[in-house]
C-alpha positions as CSV (number, residue, x, y, z in Angstrom):
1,X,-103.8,1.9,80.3
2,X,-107.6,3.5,80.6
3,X,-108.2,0.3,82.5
4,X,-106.2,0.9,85.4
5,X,-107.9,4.5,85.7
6,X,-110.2,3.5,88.9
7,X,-106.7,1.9,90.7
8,X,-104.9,5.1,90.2
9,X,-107.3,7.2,91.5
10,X,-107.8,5.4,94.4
11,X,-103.7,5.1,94.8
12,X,-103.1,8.5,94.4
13,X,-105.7,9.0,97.2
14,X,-104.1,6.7,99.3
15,X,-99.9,7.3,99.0
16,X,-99.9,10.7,101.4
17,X,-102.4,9.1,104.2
18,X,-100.5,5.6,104.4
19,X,-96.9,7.5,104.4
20,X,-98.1,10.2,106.8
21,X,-99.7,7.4,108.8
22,X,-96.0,6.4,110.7
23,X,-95.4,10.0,111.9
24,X,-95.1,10.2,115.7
25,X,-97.6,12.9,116.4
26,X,-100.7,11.0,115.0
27,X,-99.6,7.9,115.5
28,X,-102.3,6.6,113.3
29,X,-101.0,3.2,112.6
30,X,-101.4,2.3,116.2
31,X,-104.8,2.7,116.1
32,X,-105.0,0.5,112.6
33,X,-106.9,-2.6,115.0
34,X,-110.0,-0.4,115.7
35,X,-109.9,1.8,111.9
36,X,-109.9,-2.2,110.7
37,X,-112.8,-3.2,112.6
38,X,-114.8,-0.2,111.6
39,X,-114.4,-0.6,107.9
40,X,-114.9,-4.4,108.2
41,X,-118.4,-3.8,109.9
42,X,-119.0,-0.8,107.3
43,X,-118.6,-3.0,104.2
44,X,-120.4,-5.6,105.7
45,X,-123.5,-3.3,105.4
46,X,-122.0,-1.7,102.3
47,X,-121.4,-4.6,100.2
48,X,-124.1,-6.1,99.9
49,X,-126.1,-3.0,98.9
50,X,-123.1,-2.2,96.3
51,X,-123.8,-5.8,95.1
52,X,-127.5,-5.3,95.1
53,X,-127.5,-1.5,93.3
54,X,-125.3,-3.0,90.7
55,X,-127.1,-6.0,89.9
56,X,-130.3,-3.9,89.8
57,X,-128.7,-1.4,87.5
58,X,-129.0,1.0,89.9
59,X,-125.3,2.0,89.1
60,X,-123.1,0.3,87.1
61,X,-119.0,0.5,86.0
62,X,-117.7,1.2,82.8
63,X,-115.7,-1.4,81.2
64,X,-113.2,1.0,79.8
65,X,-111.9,2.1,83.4
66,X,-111.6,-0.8,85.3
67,X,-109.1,-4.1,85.5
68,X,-111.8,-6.3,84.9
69,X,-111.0,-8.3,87.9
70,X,-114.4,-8.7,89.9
71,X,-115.7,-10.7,93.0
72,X,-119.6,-11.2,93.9
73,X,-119.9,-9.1,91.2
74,X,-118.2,-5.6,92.2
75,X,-114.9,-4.9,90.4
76,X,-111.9,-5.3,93.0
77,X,-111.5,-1.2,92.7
78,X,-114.9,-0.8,94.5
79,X,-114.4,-3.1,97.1
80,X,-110.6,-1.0,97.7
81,X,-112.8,2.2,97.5
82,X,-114.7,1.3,100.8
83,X,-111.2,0.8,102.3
84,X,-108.8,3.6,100.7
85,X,-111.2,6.0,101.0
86,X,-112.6,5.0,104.4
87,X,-108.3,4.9,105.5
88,X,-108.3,8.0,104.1
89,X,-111.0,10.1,106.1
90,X,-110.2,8.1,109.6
91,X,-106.9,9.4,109.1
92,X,-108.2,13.5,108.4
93,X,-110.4,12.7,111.4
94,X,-107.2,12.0,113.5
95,X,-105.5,15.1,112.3
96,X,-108.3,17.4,112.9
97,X,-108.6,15.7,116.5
98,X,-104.8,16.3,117.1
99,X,-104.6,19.6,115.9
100,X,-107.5,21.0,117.2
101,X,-108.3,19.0,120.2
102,X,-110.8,21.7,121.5
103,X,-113.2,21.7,118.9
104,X,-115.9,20.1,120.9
105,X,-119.3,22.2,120.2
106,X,-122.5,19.5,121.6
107,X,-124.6,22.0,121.2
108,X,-124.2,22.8,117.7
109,X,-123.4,18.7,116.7
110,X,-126.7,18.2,118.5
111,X,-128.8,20.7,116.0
112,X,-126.7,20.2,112.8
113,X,-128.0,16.5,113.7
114,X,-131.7,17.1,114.2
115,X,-131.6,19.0,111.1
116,X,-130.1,16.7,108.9
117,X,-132.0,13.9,110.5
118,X,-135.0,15.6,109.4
119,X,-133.6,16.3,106.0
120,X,-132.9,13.3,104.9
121,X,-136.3,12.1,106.2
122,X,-138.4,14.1,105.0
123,X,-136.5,13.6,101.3
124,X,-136.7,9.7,101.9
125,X,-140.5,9.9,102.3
126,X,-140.8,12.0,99.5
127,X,-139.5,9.9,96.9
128,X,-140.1,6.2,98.1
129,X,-140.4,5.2,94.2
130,X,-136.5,6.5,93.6
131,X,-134.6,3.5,95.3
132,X,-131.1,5.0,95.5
133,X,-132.7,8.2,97.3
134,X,-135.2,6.2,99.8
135,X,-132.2,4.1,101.0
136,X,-129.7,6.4,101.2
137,X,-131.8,8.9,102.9
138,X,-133.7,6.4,105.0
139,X,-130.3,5.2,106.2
140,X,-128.5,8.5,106.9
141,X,-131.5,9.4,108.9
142,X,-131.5,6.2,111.1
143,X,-127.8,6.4,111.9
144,X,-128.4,10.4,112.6
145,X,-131.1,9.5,115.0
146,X,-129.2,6.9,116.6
147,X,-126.2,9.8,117.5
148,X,-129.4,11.5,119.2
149,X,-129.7,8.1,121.3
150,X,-126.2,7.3,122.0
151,X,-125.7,11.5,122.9
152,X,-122.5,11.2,120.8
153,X,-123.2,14.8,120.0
154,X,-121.7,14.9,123.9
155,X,-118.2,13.8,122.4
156,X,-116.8,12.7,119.3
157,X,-119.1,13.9,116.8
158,X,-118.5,17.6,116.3
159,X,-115.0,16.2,115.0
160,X,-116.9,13.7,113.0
161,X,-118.5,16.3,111.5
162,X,-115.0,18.6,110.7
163,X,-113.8,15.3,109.3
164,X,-116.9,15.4,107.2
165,X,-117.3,18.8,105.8
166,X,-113.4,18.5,105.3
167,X,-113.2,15.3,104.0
168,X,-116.2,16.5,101.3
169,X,-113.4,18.4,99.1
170,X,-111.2,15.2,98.6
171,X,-114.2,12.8,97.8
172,X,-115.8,15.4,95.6
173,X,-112.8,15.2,93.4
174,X,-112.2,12.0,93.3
175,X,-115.9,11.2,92.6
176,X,-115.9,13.7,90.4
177,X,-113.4,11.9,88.5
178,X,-115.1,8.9,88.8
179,X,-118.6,10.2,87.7
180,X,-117.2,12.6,84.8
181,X,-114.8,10.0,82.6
182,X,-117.6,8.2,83.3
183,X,-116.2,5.3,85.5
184,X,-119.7,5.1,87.5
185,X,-122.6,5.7,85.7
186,X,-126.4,6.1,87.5
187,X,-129.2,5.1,86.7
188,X,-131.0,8.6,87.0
189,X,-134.4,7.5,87.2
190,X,-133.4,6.3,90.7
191,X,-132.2,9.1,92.4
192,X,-133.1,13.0,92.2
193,X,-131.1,13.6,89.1
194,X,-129.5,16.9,91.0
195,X,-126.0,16.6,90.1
196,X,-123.1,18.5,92.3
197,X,-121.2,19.0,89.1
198,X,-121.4,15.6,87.7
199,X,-122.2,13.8,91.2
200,X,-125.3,12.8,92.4
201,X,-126.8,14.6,95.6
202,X,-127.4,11.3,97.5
203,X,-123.6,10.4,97.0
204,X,-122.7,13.1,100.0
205,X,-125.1,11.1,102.4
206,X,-123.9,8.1,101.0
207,X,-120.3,9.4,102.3
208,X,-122.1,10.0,105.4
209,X,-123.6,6.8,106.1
210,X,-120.4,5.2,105.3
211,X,-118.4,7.4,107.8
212,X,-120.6,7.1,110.8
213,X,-120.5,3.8,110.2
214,X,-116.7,3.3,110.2
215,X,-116.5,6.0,113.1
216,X,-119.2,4.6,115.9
217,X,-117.3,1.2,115.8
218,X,-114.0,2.6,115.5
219,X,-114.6,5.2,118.5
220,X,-116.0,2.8,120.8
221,X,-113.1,0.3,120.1
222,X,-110.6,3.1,121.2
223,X,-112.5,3.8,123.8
224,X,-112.8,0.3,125.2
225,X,-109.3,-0.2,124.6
226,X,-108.2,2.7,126.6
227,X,-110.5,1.5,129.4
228,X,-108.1,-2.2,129.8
């Protein structure tokens, strides 16, 4: 049974959100067409570097843990991460907006932004030679700067970032998991080798990345729709 150990993680991440998901007060399955389209455009940017890492070595998936069912390469579990787990935060996101509607702080989103934006590129620079850290880094800092452009700081993003620091504790476990049995295993010579217990650094802006992602489309969707 080890090799459905990847599935029931991710199952057991998904049963509350999906139930929880009909409830009247969030509503959150009548906003499924616009979480759908911002997961879609997310994995069509995360895919293909998933597919590229793998094939590089960069990461790879133990054997033991998985169904051994794969397409292009990733194991069907990995492509249902970028889903369950992007379902997953969306849905704290929604939560965090309905129960505290107020928290709306530009001022603060707009230097926890700089900040990071610097962070991560001042770290990319400094290690071009470590893919998994130059890409991640590079990437995080792009999409940070673009929030800068697009003065989302104004609106949405102070709950993206409650989402964020919430959602943290949920992946953290379930990475954990992931990274401890091992189920993932990295290739250390292509990241910073500082581990958050067993969990690589970069993973947190990886989670990042993926999340403003998923949230810029899925934001401007509602608002379009709300607009007709």
């Amino acid at each position: 049974m080890d090799n459905w150990t990847y599935t029931f993680l991710l199952s057991a991440s998904f049963i509350i959100p999906f139930i929880r998901s009909f409830e009247n007060r969030v509503a959150y399955y009548k906003k499924w067409p616009e979480l759908f389209s911002g997961i879609l455009v997310m994995m069509m940017l995360f895919i293909p570097w998933d597919i590229a890492f793998t094939r590089m070595g960069v990461w790879s998936f133990n054997y033991q843990y998985i169904t051994g069912i794969y397409l292009l390469d990733l194991p069907l579990e990995e492509w249902m991460f970028f889903i369950i787990i992007t379902y997953c935060c969306v849905f704290i996101y929604e939560v965090l907006k309905y129960f505290f509607p107020g928290f709306c702080f530009p001022k603060l989103a707009f230097v926890l932004t700089v900040l990071l934006a610097i962070l991560t590129l001042i770290t990319a620079l400094g290690n071009i030679e470590k893919i998994y850290t130059f890409i991640v880094m590079s990437l995080s800092c792009v999409l940070l700067s673009w929030q800068l452009v697009i003065k989302s700081y104004k609106g949405w993003l102070s709950h993206f970032y409650f989402m964020y620091f919430v959602g943290l504790l949920p992946f953290y476990i379930i990475n954990g998991l992931l990274t401890a049995l091992p189920v993932v295993t990295y290739d250390n010579s292509e990241n910073l080798s500082l581990r958050i217990g067993s969990i690589p650094v970069e993973d947190a802006f990886y989670f990042l990345s993926m999340m403003l992602v998923t949230l810029m489309v899925y934001e401007y969707k509602v608002r379009t729709n709300k607009k007709k």
